[in-house]
PASE-496109 format. One line per field, with one value per residue (C-alpha): x, y, z; residue number from 1. Coordinates in nm, 3 decimals, padded with zeros to 5 digits. Example, Ala and Ser with C-alpha at 12.3 -4.5 7.8 and 13.67 -1.06 7.14 Angstrom:
BEGIN
c1	01.230 01.367
c2	-00.450 -00.106
c3	00.780 00.714
i	1 2
! end
This chain:
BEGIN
c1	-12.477 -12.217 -12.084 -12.075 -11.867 -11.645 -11.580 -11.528 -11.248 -11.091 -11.057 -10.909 -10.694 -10.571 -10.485 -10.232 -10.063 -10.063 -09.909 -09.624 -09.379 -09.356 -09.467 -09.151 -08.934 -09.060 -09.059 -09.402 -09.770 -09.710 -09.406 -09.643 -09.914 -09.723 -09.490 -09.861 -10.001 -09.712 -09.759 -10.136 -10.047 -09.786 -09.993 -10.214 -09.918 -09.905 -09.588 -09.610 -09.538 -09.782 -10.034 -09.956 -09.952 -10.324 -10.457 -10.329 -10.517 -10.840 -10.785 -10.764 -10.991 -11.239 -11.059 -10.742 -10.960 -11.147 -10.819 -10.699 -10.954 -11.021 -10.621 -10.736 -10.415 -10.598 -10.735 -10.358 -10.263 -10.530 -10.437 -10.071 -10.100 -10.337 -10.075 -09.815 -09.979 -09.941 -10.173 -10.192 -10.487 -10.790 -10.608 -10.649 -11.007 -11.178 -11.478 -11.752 -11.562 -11.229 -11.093 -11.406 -11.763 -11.995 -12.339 -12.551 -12.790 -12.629 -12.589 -12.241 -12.284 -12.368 -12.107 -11.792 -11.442 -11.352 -11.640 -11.577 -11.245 -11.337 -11.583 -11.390 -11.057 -11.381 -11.511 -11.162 -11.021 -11.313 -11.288 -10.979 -10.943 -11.261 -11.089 -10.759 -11.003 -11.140 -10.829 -10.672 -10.985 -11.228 -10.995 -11.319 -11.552 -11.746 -11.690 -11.473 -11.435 -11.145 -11.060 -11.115 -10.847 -10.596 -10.565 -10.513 -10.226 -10.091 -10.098 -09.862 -09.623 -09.678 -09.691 -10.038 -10.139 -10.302 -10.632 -10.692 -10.628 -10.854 -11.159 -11.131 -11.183 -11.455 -11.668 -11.662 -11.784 -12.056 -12.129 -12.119 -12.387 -12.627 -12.555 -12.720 -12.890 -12.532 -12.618 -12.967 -12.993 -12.784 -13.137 -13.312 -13.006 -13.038 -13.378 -13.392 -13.107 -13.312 -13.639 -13.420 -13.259 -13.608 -13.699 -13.401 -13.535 -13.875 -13.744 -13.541 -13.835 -14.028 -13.861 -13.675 -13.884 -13.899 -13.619 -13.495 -13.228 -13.179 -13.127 -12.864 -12.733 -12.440 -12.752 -12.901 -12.577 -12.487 -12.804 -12.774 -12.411 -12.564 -12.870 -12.592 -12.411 -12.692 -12.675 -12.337 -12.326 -12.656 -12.433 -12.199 -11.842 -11.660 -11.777 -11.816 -11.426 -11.407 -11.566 -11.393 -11.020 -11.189 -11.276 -10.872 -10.780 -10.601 -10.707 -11.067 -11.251 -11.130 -11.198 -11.539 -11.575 -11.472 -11.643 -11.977 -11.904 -11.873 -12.138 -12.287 -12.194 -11.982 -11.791 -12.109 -12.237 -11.908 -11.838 -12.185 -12.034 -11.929 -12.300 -12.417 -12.164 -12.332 -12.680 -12.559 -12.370 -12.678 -12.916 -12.643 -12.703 -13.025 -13.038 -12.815 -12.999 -13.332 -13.214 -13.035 -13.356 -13.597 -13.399 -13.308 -13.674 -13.844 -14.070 -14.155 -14.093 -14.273 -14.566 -14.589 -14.646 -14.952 -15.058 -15.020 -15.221 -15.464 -15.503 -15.516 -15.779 -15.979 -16.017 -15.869 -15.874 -15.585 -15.245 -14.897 -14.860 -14.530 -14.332 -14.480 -14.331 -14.030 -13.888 -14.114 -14.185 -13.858 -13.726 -13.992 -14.078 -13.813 -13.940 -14.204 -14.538 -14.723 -15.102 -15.207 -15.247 -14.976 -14.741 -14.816 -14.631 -14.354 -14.260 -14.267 -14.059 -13.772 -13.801 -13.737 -13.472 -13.704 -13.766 -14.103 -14.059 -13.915 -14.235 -14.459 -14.349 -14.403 -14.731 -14.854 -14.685 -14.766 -14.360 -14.263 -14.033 -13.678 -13.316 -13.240 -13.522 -13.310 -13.125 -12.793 -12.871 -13.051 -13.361 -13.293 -13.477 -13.401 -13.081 -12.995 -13.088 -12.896 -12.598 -12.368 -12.421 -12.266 -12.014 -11.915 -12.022 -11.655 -11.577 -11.888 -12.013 -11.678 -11.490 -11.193 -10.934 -11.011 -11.284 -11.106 -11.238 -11.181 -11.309 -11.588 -11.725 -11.703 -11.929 -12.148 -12.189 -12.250 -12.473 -12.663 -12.666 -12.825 -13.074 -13.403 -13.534 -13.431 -13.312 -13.612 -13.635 -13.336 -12.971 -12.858 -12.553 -12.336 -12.002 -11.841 -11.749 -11.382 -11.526 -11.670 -11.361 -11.181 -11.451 -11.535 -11.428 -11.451 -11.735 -11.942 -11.871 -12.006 -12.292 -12.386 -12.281 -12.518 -12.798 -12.782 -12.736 -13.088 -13.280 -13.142 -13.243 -13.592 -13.421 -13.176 -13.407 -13.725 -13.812 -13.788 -13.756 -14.118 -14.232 -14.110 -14.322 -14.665 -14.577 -14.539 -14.820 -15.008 -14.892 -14.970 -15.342 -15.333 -15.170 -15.472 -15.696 -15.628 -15.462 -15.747 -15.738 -15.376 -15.450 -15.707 -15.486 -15.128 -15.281 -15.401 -15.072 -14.955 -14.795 -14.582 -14.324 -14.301 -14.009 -14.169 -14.474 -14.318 -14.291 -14.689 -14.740 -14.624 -14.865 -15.164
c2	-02.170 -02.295 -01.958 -01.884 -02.184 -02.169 -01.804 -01.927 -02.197 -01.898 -01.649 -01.978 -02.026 -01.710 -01.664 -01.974 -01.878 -01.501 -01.712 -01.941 -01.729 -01.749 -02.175 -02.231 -02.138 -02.469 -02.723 -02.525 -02.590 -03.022 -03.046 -02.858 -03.012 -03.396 -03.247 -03.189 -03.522 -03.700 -03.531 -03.622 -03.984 -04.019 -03.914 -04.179 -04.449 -04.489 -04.316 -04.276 -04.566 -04.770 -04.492 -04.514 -04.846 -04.854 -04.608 -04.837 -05.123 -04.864 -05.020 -04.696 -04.640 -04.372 -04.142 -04.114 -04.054 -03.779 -03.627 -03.641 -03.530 -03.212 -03.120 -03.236 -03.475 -03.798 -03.606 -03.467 -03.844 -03.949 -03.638 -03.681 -04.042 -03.948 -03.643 -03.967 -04.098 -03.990 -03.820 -04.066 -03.939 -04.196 -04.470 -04.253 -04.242 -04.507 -04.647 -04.630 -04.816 -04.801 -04.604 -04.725 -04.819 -04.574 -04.694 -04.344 -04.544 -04.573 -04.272 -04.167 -04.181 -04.556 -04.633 -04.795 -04.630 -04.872 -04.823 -04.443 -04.438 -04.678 -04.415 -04.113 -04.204 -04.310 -03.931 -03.796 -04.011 -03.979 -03.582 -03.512 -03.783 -03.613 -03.292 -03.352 -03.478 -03.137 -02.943 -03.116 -03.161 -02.896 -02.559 -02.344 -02.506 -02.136 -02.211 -02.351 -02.353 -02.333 -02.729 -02.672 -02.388 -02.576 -02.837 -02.621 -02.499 -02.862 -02.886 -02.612 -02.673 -03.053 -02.935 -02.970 -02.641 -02.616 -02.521 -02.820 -03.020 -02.779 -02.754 -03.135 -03.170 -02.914 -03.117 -03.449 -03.218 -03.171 -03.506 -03.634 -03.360 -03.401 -03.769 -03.935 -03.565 -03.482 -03.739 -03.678 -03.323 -03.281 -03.454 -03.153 -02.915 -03.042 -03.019 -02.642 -02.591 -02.757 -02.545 -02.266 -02.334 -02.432 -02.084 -01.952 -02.194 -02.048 -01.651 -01.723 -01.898 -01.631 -01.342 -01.515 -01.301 -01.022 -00.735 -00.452 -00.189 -00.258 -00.606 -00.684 -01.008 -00.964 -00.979 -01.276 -01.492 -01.371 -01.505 -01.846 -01.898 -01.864 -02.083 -02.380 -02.357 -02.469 -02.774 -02.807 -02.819 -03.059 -03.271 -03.339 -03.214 -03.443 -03.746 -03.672 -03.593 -03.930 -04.059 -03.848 -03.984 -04.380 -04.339 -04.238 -04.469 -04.780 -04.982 -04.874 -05.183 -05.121 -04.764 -04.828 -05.062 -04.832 -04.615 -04.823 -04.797 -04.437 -04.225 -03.938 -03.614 -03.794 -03.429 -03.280 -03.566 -03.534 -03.204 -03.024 -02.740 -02.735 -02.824 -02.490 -02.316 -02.471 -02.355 -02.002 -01.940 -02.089 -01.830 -01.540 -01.644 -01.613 -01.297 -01.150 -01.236 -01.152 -00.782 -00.772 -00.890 -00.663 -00.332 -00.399 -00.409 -00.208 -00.442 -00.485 -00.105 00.098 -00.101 -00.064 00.318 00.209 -00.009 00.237 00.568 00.312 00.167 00.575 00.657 00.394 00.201 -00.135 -00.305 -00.519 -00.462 -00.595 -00.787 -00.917 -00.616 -00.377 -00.637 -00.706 -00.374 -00.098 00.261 00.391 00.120 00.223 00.608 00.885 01.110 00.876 00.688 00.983 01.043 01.285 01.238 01.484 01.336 01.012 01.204 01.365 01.024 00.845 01.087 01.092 00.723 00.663 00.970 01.190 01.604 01.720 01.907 01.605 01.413 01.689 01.723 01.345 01.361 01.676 01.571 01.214 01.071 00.774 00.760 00.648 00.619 00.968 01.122 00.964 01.208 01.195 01.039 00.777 00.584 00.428 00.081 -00.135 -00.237 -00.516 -00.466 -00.778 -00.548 -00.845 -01.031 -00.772 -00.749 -01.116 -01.138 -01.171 -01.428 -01.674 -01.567 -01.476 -01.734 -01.487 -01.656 -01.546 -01.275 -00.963 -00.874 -00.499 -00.292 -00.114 -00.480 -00.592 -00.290 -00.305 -00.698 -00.636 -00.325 -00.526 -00.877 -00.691 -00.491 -00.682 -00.470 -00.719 -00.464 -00.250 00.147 00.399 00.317 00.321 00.420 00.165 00.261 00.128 00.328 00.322 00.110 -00.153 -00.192 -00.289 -00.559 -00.728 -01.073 -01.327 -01.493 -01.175 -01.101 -01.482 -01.446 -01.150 -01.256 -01.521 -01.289 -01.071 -01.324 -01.501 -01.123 -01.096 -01.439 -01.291 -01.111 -01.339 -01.591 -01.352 -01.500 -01.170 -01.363 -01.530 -01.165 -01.028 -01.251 -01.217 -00.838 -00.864 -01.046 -00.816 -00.491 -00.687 -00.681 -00.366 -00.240 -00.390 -00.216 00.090 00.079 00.258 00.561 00.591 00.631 00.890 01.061 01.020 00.978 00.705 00.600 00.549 00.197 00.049 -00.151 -00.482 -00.359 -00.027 -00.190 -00.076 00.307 00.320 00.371 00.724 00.717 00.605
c3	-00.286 -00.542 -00.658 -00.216 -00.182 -00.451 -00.305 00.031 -00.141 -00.318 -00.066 00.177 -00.130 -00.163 00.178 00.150 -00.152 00.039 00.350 00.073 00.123 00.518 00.494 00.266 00.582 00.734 00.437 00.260 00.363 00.292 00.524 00.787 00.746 00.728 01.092 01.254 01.125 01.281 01.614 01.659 01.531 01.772 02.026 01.975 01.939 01.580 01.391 00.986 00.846 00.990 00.951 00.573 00.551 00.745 00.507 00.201 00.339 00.457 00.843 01.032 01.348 01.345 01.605 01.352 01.066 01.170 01.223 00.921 00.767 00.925 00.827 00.455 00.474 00.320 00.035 -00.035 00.013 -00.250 -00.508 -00.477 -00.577 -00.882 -00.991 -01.032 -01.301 -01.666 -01.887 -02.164 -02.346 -02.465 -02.206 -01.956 -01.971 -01.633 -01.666 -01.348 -01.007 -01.133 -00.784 -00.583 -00.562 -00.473 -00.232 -00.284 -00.124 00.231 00.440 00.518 00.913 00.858 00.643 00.775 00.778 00.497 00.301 00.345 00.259 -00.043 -00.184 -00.063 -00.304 -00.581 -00.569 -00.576 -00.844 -01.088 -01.035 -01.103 -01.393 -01.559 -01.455 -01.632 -01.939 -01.914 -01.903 -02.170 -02.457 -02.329 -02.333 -02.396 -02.099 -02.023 -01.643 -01.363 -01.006 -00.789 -00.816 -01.218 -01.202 -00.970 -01.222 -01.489 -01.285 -01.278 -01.614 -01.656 -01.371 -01.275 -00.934 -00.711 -00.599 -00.220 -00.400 -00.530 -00.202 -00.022 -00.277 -00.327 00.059 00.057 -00.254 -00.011 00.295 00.059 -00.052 00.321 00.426 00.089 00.007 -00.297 -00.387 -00.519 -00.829 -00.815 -00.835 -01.166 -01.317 -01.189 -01.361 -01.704 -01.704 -01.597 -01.858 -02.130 -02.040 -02.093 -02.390 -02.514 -02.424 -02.673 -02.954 -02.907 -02.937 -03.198 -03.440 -03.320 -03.444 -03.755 -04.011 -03.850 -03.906 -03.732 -03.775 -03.432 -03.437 -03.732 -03.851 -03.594 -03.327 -03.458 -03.482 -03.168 -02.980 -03.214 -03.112 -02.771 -02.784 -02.934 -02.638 -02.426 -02.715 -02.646 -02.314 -02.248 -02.487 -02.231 -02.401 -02.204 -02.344 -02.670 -02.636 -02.518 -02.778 -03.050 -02.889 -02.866 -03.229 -03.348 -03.160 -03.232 -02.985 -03.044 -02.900 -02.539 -02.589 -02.631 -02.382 -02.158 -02.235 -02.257 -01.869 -01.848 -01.669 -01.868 -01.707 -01.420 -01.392 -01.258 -01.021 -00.860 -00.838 -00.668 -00.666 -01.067 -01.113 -00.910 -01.143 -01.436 -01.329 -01.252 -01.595 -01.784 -01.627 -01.656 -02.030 -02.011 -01.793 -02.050 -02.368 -02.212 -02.145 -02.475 -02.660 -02.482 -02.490 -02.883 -02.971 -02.752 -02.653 -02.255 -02.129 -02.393 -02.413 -02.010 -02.088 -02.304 -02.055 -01.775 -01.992 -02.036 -01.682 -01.563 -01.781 -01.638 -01.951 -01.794 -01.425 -01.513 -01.337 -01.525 -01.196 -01.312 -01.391 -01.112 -00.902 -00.999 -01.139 -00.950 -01.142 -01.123 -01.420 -01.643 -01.630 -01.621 -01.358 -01.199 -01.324 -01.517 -01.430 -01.692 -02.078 -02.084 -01.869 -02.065 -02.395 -02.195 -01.995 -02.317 -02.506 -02.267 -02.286 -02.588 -02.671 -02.880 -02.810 -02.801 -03.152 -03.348 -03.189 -03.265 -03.643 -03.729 -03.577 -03.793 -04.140 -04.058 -04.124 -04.018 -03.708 -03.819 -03.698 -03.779 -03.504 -03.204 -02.996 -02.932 -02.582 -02.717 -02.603 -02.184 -02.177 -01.911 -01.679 -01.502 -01.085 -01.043 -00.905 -00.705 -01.001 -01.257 -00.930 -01.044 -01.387 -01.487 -01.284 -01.314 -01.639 -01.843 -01.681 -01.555 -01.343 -00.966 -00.883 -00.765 -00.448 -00.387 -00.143 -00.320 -00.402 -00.064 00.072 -00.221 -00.107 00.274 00.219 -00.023 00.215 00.488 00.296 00.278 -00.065 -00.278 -00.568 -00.631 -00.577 -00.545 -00.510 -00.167 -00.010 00.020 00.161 00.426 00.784 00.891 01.178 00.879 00.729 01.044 01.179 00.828 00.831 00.527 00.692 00.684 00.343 00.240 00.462 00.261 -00.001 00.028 00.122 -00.156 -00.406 -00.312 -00.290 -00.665 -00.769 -00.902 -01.127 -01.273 -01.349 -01.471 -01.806 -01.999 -02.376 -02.252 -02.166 -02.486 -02.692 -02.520 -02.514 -02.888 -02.955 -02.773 -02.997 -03.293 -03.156 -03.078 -03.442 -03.584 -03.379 -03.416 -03.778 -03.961 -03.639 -03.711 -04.113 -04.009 -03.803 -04.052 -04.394 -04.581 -04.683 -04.315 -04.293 -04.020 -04.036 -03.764 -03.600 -03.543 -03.355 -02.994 -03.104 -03.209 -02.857 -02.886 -03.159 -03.008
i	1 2 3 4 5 6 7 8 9 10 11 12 13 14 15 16 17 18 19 20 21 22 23 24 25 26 27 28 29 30 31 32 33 34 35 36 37 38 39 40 41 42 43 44 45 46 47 48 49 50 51 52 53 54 55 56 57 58 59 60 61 62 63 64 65 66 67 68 69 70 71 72 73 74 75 76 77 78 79 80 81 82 83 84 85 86 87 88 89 90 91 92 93 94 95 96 97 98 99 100 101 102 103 104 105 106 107 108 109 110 111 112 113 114 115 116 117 118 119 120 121 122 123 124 125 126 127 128 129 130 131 132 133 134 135 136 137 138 139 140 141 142 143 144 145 146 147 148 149 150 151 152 153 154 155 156 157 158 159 160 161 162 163 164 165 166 167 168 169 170 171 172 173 174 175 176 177 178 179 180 181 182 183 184 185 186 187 188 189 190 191 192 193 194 195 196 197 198 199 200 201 202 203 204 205 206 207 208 209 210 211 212 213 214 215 216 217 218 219 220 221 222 223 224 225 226 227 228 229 230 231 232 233 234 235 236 237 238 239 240 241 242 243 244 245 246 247 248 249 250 251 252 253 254 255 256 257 258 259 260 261 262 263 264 265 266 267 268 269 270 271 272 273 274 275 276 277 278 279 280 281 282 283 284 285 286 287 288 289 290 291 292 293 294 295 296 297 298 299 300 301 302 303 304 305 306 307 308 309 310 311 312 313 314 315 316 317 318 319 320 321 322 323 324 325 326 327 328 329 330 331 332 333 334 335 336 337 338 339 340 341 342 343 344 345 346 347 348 349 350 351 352 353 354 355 356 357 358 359 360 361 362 363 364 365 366 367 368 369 370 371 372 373 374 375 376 377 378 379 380 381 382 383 384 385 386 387 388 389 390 391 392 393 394 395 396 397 398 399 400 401 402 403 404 405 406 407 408 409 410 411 412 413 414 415 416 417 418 419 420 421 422 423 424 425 426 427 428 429 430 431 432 433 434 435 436 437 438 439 440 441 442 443 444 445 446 447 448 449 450 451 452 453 454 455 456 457 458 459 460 461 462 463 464 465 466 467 468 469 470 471 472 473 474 475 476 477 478 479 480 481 482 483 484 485 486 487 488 489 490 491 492 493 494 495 496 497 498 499 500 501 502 503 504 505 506 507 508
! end
């Protein structure tokens, strides 16, 4: 929901900066916005000033603050009032309260217009303060959303774009409609993140010892790097900033009381929509280095051809429940699941990038398979079927400025939303009619947008590291079950290196 939302925000954000030109005829999108507040006010009796000042004081009635709200003018009110004041750097940082206190407790239906105001300015002040922390310590946060991005913006022009007045309204929909879950829930977060960066820990002790010309030192510090950002991040970068600026301080004592008042990851518990972001990036990591992992060694596709010649010939009742399910036969076996012992050889073979007569050579003279056997198309292990998510892999996972909706994307997203697949089997066409491309509105595209991302959410968060080592595990049993058949059938000097252990399949 957080990567449909912060969509939603950016296409509405586009569209006004698309719209500037034609606003800055009237005054821009402000003087527009403050000429239509005055009208309802007056309509009601009350002109500006006193509206102002009843705002100040958080006296309004109900009837004017619903209006308001809806036009997203009190949350400009409450950002242009936090834009006035200075970045000062470790002063700047506010302990828990400072622009309200929040009741998670007390649902926002039942709380009063001053209370709601009160925790309203609370949300928005603590955002964007933690937000401007952000921007100006954390350059290299791996995410952002659209509120993230409009205060970058600020920083460089000391201007407030309209994206960060609209997303800012949008996160306090959210908190009215989920209430005390937007605190609670980033619990749930850090714990998924943590199993998964245990799961990264796990591979790489795993493997450690175990080397492959496939898998060079490049490869390894590659995954580490990735495996300490999961450390990084579950060590919440923003305070430790905070911490690092209290301790050069010279006024360190009121830094650190301060700070003994700060909540740990505040940015998150106000921001349910950074938090979604979080969880989506950490499993694009995880999505990434599975496939990565898995296609580098060899290890989950070409033992399913063992598993599958050994399941036809009746040897096994066991079914690899798990992949069948998720992928289908079409991500495993080049020209469909093979049924005969010869089909076994030929499915493998174009697997893994090897002709017949290279094959049949090793198996005569008894040579060990190396680099030089591959054919120039190399081996095809497996791809992603996560297709929206490579469609905005730059955008959530690289952290590009604004995704770049174009109109192959959009029909790959509403051919994909309304398909109820969920990824597996054969490409389908998914171009859009002349009539399509006329009747698509931005809602449709979020609606399937939102469709296809949940069909695709097996495969982003399928645990292919996990897979990887139990399919390991299970070569190794079989290498030592059949090592003295493959000495009879090689020579008695036959030996096998780990890293090999995938490619005795086509041995076996």
């Amino acid at each position: 929901m957080a990567v449909v939302t912060n969509t939603a925000i950016e296409l509405g954000s586009t569209l006004a900066d698309d719209m500037e030109p034609i606003f800055e005829r009237f005054g821009g999108i402000r003087a527009m916005a403050e000429h239509i507040v005055s009208s309802v006010l007056l309509s009601e009796g009350i002109d500006m000033n006193t509206f102002r000042q009843q705002f100040a004081e958080g006296s309004i009635d109900q009837k004017v603050y619903n209006v308001m709200s809806q036009c997203c003018y009190l949350t400009d009110l409450s950002i242009d009032a936090l834009a006035k004041i200075p970045w000062t750097g470790v002063t700047g940082i506010y302990p828990d309260g400072t622009f309200g206190v929040l009741d998670p407790h007390t649902d926002w239906p039942d709380k009063s217009i001053s209370q709601t105001l009160t925790e309203e300015r609370g949300i928005i002040g603590e955002l964007w303060t933690e937000a401007l922390v952000l921007v100006y310590q954390v350059p290299d946060y791996p995410f952002s959303d659209e509120f993230l991005r409009g205060v970058k913006e600020f920083k460089e022009t000391k201007q407030v774009p309209f994206s960060v007045i609209f997303a800012a309204q949008v996160n306090l929909d959210i908190h009215t409609v989920i209430g005390s879950y937007a605190e609670s829930s980033v619990e749930t977060l850090l714990k998924r993140i943590t199993t998964m960066n245990e799961e990264l820990k796990a591979h790489i002790e795993f493997q450690k010892d175990i080397k492959s010309p496939h898998w060079s030192s490049r490869d390894r510090k590659w995954l580490k790097d990735t495996q300490e950002g999961f450390d990084w991040f579950l060590d919440d970068p923003l305070l430790r900033v905070k911490k690092m600026a209290v301790d050069k301080s010279s006024n360190r004592q009121e830094g650190l009381n301060h700070l003994a008042r700060v909540e740990k990851y505040r940015i998150l518990k106000r921001s349910p929509i950074l938090a979604g972001l979080a969880l989506y990036y950490h499993s694009a990591e995880m999505h990434e280095a599975g496939l990565r992992v898995t296609n580098a060694w060899g290890s989950i596709i070409l033992p399913a051809h063992l598993e599958n010649a050994i399941s036809e010939e009746g040897l096994t009742k066991t079914w690899w429940l798990d992949m069948e399910t998720l992928f289908g036969d079409e991500a495993f076996y080049i020209g469909g699941k093979p049924h005969t012992r010869s089909a076994y050889v030929k499915r493998f073979m174009l697997q893994v990038g090897f002709s017949a007569s290279t094959l049949s050579k090793n198996r005569r003279k008894g040579n060990k398979i190396g680099l030089e056997n591959f054919s120039r198309a190399g081996p095809r292990f497996l791809k992603t079927r996560a297709l929206i998510h490579k469609s905005l892999q730059d955008r959530y996972h690289r952290n590009a400025n604004r995704m770049n909706w174009t109109m192959e994307t959009i029909s790959e997203v509403l051919s994909r939303g309304k398909s109820k697949d969920k990824g597996k089997g054969k490409e389908k066409d998914t171009s859009l009619t002349a009539d399509d491309k006329t009747r698509v509105t931005p809602a449709d595209v979020l609606s399937s947008l939102g469709n296809a991302m949940s069909a695709e959410l097996e495969e982003l968060a399928f645990s292919y590291l996990s897979l990887h080592q139990t399919s390991w595990e299970w070569l190794r049993c079989v290498w030592m079950a059949c090592d003295a058949t493959l000495r009879k059938i090689h020579g008695s000097d036959f030996a096998l290196s780990e890293w090999e252990l995938p490619f005795m399949v086509g041995m076996s």
